[in-house]
C-alpha positions as CSV (number, residue, x, y, z in Angstrom):
1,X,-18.7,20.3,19.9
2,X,-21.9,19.7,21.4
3,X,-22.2,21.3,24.5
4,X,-25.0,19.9,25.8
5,X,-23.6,16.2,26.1
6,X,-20.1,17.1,25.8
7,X,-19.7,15.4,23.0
8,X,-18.1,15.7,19.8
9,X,-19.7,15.0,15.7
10,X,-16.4,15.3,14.2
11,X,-12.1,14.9,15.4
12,X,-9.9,15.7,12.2
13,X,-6.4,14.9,13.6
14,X,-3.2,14.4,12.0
15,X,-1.9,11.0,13.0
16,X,-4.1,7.9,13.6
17,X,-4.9,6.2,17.0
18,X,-2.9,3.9,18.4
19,X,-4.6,0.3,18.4
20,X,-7.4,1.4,15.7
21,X,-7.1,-1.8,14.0
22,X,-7.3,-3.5,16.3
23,X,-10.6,-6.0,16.0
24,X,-10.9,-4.8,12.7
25,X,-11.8,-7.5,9.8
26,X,-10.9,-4.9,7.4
27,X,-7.7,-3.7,8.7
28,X,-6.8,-7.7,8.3
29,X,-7.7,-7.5,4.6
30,X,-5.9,-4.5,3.3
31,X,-2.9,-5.9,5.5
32,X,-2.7,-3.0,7.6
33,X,-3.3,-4.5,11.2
34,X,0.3,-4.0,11.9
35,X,0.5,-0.8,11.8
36,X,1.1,1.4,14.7
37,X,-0.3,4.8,15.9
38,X,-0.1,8.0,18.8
39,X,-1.9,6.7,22.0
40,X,-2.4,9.9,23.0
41,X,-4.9,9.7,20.1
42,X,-6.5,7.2,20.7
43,X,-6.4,8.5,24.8
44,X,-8.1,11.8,22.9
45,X,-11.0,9.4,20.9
46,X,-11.6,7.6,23.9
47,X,-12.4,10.6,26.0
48,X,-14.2,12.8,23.1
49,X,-16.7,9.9,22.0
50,X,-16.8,11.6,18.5
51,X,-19.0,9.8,16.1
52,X,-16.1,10.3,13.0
53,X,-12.4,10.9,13.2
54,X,-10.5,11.0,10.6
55,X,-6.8,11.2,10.4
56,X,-3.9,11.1,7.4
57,X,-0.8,10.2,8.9
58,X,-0.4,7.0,7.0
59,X,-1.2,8.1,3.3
60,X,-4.0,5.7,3.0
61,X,-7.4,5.2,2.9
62,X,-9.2,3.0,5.5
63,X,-12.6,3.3,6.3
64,X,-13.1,0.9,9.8
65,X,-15.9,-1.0,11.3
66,X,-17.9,1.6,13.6
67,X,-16.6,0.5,16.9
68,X,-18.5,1.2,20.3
69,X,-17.2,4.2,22.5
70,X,-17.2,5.7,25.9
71,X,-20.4,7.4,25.7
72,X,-22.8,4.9,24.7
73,X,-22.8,5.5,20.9
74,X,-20.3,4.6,18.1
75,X,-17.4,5.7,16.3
76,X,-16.2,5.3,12.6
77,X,-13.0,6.2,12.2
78,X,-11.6,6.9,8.5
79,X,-8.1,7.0,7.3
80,X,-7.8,10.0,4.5
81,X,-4.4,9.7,2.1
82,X,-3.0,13.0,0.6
83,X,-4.3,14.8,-2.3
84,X,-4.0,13.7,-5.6
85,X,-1.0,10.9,-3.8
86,X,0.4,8.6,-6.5
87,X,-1.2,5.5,-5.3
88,X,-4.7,6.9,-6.5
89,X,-5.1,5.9,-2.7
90,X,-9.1,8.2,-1.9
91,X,-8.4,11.5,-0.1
92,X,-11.6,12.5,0.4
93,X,-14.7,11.0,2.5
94,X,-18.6,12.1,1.5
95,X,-21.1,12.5,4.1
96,X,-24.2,14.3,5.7
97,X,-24.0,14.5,9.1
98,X,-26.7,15.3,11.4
99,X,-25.4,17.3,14.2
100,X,-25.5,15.1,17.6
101,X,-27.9,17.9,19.1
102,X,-30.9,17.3,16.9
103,X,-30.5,13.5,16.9
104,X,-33.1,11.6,18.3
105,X,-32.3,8.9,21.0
106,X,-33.2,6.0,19.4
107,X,-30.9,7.3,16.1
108,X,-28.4,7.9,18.7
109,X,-28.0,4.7,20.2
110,X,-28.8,2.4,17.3
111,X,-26.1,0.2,16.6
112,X,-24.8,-0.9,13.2
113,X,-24.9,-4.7,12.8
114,X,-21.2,-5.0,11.8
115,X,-19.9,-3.0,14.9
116,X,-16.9,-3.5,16.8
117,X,-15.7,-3.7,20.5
118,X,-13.6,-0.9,20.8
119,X,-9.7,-1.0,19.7
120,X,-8.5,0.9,22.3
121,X,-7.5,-2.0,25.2
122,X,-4.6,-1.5,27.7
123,X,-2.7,-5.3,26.6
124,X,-0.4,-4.8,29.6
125,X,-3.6,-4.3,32.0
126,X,-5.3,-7.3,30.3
127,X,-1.7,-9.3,30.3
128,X,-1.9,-8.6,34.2
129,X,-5.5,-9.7,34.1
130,X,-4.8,-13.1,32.6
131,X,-1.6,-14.1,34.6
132,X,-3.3,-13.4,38.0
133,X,-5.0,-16.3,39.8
134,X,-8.8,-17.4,39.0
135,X,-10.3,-15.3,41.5
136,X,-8.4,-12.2,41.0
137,X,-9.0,-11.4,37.5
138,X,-12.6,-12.8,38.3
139,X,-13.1,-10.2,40.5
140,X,-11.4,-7.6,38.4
141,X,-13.9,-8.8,35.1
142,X,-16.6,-7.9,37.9
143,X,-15.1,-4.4,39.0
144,X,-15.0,-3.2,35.2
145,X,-18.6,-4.7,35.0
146,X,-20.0,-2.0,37.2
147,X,-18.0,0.4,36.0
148,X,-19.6,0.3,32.4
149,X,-22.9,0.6,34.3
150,X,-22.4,3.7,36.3
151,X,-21.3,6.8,34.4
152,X,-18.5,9.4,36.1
153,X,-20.5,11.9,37.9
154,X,-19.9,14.6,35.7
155,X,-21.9,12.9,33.0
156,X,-25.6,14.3,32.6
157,X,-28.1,12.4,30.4
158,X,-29.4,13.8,27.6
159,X,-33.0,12.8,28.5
160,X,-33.9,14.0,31.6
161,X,-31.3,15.8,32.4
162,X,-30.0,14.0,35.5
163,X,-26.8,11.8,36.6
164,X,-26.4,8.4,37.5
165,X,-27.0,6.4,34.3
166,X,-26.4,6.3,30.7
167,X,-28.5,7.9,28.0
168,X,-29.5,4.1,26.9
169,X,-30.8,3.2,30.5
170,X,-32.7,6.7,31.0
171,X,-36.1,5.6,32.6
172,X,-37.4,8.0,30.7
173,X,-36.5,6.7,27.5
174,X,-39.1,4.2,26.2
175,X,-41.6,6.1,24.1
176,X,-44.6,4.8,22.7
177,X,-43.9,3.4,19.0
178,X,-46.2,5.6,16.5
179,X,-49.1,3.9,15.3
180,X,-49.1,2.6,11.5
181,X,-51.6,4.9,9.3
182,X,-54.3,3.4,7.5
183,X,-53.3,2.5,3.9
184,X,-49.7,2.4,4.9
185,X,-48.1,-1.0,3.3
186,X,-45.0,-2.8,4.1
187,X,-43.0,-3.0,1.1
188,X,-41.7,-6.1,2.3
189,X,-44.5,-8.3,2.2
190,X,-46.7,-5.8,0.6
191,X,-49.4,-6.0,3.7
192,X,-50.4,-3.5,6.2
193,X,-51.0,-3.1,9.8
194,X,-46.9,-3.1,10.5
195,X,-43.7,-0.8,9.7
196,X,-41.0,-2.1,7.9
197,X,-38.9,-2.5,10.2
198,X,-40.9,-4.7,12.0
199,X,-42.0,-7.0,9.0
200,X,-42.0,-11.1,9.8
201,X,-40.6,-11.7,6.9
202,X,-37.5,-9.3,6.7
203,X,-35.0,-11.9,7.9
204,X,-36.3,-14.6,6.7
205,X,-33.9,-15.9,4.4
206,X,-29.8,-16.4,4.3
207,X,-27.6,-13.8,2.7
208,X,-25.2,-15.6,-0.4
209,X,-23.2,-12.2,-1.0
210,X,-19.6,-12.5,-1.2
211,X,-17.5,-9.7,-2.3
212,X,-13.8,-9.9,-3.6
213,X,-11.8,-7.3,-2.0
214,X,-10.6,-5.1,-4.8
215,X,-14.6,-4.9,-5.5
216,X,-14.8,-1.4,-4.9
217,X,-12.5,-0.4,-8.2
218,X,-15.1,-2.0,-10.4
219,X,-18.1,-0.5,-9.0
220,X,-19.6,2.7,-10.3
221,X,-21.6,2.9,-7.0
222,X,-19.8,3.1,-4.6
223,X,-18.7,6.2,-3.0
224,X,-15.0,4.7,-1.9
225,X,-14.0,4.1,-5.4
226,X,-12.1,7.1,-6.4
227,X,-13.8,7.2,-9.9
228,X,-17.0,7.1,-8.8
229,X,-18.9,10.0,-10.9
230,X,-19.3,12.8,-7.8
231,X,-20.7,15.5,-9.9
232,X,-23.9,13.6,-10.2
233,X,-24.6,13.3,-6.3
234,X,-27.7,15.0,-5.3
235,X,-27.6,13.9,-1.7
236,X,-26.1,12.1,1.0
237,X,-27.2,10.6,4.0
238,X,-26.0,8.2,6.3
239,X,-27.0,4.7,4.7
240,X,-27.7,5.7,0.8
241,X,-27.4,8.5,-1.7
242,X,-29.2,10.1,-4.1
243,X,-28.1,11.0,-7.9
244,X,-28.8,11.8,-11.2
245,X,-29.1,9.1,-13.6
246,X,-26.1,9.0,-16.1
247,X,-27.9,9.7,-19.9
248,X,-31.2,10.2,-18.0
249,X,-34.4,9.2,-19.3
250,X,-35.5,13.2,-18.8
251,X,-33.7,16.3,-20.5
252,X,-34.4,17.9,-17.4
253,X,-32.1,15.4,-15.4
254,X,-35.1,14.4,-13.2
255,X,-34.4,10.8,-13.3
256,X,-33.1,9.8,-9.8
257,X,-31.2,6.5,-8.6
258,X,-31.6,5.6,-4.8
259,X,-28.4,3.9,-4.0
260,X,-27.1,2.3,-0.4
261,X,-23.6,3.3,0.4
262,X,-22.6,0.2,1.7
263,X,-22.0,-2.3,-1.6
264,X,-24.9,-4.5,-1.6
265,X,-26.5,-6.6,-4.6
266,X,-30.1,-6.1,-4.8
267,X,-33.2,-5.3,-2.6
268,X,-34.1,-9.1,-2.5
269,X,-30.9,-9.7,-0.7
270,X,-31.3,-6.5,2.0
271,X,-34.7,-7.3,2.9
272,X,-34.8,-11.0,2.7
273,X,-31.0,-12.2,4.7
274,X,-30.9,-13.6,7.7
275,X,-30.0,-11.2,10.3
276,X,-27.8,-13.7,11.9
277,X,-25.2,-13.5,9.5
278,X,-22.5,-11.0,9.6
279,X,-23.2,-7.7,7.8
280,X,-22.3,-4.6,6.8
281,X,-25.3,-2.3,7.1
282,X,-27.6,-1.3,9.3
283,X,-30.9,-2.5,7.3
284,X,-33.8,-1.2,9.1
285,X,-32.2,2.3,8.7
286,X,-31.0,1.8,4.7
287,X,-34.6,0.8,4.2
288,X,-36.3,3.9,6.1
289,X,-33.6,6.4,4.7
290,X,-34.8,5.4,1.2
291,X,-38.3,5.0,1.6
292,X,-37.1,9.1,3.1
293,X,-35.7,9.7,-0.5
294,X,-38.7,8.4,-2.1
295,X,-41.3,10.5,0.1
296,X,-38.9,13.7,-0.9
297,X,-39.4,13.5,-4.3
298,X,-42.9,11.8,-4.3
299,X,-44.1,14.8,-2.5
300,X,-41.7,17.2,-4.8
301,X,-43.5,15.6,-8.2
302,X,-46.7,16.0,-6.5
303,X,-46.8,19.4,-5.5
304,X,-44.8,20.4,-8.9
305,X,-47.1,19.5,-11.9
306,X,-49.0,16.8,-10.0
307,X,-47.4,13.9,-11.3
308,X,-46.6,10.9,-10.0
309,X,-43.1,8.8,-9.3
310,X,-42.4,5.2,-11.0
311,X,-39.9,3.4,-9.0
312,X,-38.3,0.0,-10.5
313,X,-35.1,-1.7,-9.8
314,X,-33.6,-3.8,-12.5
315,X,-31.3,-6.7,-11.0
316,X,-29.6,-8.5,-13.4
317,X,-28.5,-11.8,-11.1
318,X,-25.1,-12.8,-10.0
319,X,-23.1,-14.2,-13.2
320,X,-19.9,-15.4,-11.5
321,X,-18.4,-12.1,-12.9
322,X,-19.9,-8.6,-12.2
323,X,-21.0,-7.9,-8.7
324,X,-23.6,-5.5,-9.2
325,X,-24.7,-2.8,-6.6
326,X,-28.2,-2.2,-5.9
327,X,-29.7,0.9,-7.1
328,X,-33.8,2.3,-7.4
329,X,-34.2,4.2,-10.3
330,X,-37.2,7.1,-9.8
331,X,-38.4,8.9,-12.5
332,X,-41.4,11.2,-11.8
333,X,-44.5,11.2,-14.6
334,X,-47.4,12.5,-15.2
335,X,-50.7,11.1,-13.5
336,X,-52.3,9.4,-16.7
337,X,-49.1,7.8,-17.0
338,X,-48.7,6.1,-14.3
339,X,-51.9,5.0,-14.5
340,X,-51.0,2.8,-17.3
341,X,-47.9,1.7,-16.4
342,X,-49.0,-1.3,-14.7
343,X,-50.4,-2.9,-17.9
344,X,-47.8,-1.7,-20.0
345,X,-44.8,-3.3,-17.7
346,X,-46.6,-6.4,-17.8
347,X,-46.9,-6.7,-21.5
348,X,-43.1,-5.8,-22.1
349,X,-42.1,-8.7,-19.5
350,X,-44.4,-10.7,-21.3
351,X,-42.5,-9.8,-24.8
352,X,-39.2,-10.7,-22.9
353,X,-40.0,-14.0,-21.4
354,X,-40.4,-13.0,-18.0
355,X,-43.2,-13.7,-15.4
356,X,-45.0,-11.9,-12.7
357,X,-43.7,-13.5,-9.5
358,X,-42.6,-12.9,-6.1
359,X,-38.4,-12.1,-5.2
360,X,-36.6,-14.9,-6.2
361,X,-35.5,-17.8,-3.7
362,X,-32.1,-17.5,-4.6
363,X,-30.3,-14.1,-4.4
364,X,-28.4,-14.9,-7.6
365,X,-31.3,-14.8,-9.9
366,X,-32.7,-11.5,-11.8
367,X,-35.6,-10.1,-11.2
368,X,-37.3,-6.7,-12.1
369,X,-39.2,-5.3,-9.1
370,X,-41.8,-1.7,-10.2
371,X,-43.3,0.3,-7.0
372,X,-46.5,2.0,-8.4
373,X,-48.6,4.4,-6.3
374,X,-50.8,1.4,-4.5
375,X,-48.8,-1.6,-6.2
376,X,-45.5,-3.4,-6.5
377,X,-45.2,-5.9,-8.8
378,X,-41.7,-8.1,-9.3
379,X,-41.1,-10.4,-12.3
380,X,-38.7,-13.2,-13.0
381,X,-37.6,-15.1,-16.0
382,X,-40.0,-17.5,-17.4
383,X,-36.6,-20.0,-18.2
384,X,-33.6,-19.9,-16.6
385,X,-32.0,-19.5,-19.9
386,X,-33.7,-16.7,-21.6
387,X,-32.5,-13.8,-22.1
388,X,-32.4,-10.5,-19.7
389,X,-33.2,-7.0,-20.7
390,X,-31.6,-4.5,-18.5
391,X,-33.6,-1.3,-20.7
392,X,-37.1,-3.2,-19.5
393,X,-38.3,-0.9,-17.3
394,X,-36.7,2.3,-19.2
395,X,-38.3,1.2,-22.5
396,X,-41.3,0.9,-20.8
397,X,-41.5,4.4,-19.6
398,X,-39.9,5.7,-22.8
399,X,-42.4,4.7,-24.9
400,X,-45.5,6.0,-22.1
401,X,-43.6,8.8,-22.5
402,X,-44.0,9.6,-26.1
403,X,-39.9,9.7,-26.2
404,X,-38.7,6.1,-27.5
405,X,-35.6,7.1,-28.9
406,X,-34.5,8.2,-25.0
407,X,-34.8,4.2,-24.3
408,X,-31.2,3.3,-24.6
409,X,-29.5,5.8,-22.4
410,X,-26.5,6.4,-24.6
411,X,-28.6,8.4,-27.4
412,X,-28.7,10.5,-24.1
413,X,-25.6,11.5,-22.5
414,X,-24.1,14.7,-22.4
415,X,-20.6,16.6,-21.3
416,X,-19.9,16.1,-17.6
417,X,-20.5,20.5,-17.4
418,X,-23.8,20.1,-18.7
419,X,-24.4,17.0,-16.4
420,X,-23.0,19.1,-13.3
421,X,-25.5,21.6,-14.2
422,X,-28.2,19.7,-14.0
423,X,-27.2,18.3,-10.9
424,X,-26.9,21.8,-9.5
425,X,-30.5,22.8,-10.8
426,X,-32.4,19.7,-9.1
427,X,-30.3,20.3,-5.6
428,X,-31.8,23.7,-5.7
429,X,-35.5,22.5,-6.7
430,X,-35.6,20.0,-4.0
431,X,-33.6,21.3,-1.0
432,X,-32.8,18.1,0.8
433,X,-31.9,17.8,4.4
434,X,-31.3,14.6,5.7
């Protein structure tokens, strides 16, 4: 617990709040907004504020919208099932949670874009409510207005250390945004003088990504599929991951994938959707936690051998079949290298009918996009109907590298031990803490 606020990071109970499906979109697809739980749990979520609770009492897994809470911030609440439970229902949950106590404000309050009101409503109060005349439950809707404004007394903001308000309405709260450096580039629209998050042309266009609801079980990226290959993770954080490539282009297992947790397709869809549209992610924060990832290991390469990192992400378009999950793969090389890299990507995209371009209009159509030191360059296919080569941008590095025959990645694979020890070795080297 967090002393300071009062406030808790994590509640492990044994049965599930009452009401916790309640607004829940999910809870409607896996058919389980029926089912009922303790309210003096959800009485206990309501007055601890933590920012996860998990429970097991029902044997399955259910991982909720985050849903706001009494102080200001949000929930997520995740249902566990038992170990090793017939069903293959998941058991366990991965995370990296930073303690509420070294949060910053603005991480504090930010709110995901899919959140929820909260679940837990009194439906005999707000039966009351509706069956009372006009101006009755008028005035009551004003009452609980003012309420929500004005804290209890014995609640201190974080801030400035004084009652009377909420952390988000602390007058002391607005701090002045830092400046952008010089020679810092959005890698949105490639231009400077703005942050990422703050790009015009983030949001500009619609989001087509549809998901079928079993999609999880035939993804090999995401975490809530029970198969998913854990002994690679190198790193967690709280919108992406970090792991070792599976038959990685480097003996020494130093070929990394950047991958959001939430299932999305490509980077063309996270930076380019409209905003308006219901999501599942938080994007300005995916974005900065894996431009974090990439600074790790770019400063990592640098200080260890003075090499460079090559980052490229290989979508292969929607085919009415496979619904891919985005993933950057990083794969740190010597300076001359990647020096030439630029010219040698373009002639291998030449050789397989593609063209240097910018993301594609539609969200359904490949594309390879490579982040050099000062340079990203994205290329489509020439003709819809050629062919696409998923090993591009592996080839390509393969043969800079002196190491062709590592191109196709199963020449490369080795016993889950030896990949586990690997894993174990670059954790070590790099020391992440997000």
């Amino acid at each position: 617990m967090n002393k300071k606020e009062n406030l808790v990071d994590i509640l492990l109970t044994y049965e599930w709040p009452n009401n916790i499906t309640n607004s829940s979109q999910q809870a409607k697809t896996l058919n389980i907004n029926t089912i009922t739980g303790n309210p003096s749990i959800s009485t206990l979520n309501k007055i601890l504020s933590p920012r996860y609770h998990f429970a097991a009492s029902e044997n399955i897994f259910f991982e909720r919208e985050p849903f706001k809470n009494e102080a200001e911030h949000h929930t997520r609440f995740i249902g566990l099932s038992s170990f090793e439970n017939n069903n293959k229902e998941r058991w366990f949950y991965a995370m990296n949670v930073n303690p509420l106590s070294k949060m910053s404000l603005e991480n504090l309050i930010k709110m995901p874009e899919n959140i929820t009101k909260s679940p837990f409503i009194d439906f005999n109060t707000q039966k009351r409510l509706l069956e009372d005349d006009n101006n009755s439950y008028f005035f009551d809707q004003s009452s609980k207005r003012i309420k929500s404004d004005v804290p209890p007394p014995t609640y201190i903001c974080n801030i400035c250390n004084q009652p009377g308000h909420w952390i988000k309405n602390c007058p002391n709260a607005q701090k002045k945004k830092k400046e952008v450096p010089e020679g810092y580039i959005c890698r949105i629209c490639n231009q400077p003088g703005h942050w990422i998050i703050d790009c015009p042309e983030k949001n500009k266009k619609k989001n087509t990504n549809n998901l079928p609801e079993n999609y999880i079980y035939q993804c090999w990226f995401c975490l809530s599929n029970p198969n998913v290959t854990k002994h690679l993770i190198v790193s967690i954080g709280d919108e992406s991951y970090l792991a070792l490539a599976k038959g990685g282009l480097l003996e020494d297992g130093s070929h990394f994938l950047i991958i959001p947790i939430t299932h999305i397709p490509c980077n063309n869809n996270l930076i380019n959707a409209s905003s308006d549209e219901e999501e599942e992610i938080d994007k300005d924060a995916l974005i900065e936690e894996m431009e974090k990832y990439k600074t790790i290991l770019r400063d990592y390469y640098q200080s260890h051998g003075n090499k460079k990192i090559i980052c490229f992400e290989v979508y292969g378009g929607f085919d009415g079949k496979k619904y891919r999950h985005m993933h950057i793969q990083v794969v740190p090389v010597p300076e001359n290298i990647e020096q030439n890299a630029e010219s040698s990507f373009i002639t291998e995209a030449e050789k397989n009918g593609l063209i240097q371009s910018d993301y594609p209009t539609d969200f359904h159509e490949a594309y390879i996009r490579v982040e050099l030191t000062n340079k990203s360059l994205i290329f489509t296919k020439k003709a819809p109907e050629s062919k696409f080569n998923f090993q591009l941008g592996r080839i390509v590095l393969a043969n800079l590298l002196g190491i062709p025959k590592r191109a196709n990645w199963k020449h490369c694979t080795m016993s889950d031990e030896k990949e586990a020890q690997l894993t174990n070795n670059i954790k070590a080297q790099l020391k992440i803490n997000m």
